[in-house]
N, C-alpha and C positions, 0 to 999 in steps of 0.2 A: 849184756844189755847194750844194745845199741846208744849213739849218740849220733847226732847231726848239730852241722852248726851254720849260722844263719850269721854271715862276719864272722866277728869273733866272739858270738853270744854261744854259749853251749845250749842244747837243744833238749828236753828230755823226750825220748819218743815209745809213746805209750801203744801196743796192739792190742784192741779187744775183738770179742767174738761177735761179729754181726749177725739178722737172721741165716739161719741153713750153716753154707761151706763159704759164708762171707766175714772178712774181717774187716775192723775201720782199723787205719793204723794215723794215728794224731802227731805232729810233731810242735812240742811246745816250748814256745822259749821262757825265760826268767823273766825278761822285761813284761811287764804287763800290757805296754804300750804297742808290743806287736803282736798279732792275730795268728792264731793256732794254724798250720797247714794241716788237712784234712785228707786222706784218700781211701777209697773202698775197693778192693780188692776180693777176689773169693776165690778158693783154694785151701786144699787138705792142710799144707804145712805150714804152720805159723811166722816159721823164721824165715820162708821164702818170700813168702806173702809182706812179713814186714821189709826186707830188702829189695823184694820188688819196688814197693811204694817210694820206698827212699830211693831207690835210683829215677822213676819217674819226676818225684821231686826236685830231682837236682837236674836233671834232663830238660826240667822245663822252666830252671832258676831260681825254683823257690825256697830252693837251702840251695849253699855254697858247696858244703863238702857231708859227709857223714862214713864212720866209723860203724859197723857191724858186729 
């Protein structure tokens, strides 16, 4: 299971199946007070697609770090 973390808040990051060969992969934190980061990705393999996202995310700041 992956994790990502936004500081030092641990992140849960959830992939579902979007329509067709698309996935949304969510990353969410515990604090309620900060907003879910969102990305949509489409591609066969699930766990690439979610590492993909996670590295766009961090690429563009919006998590600090994440574990795969």
């Amino acid at each position: 299971m992956a994790r990502a973390f936004i500081g030092n808040v641990e992140c849960r990051v959830q992939t579902d199946r979007d329509l067709g060969e698309g996935w949304v992969v969510s990353v969410n934190p515990s604090d309620p007070k900060v907003a879910p980061q969102v990305v949509k990705l489409q591609g066969l393999d699930k766990e690439k697609c979610t590492r993909g996202a996670l590295e766009i995310l961090q690429k563009s700041g919006r998590i600090d770090r994440f574990e795969a």
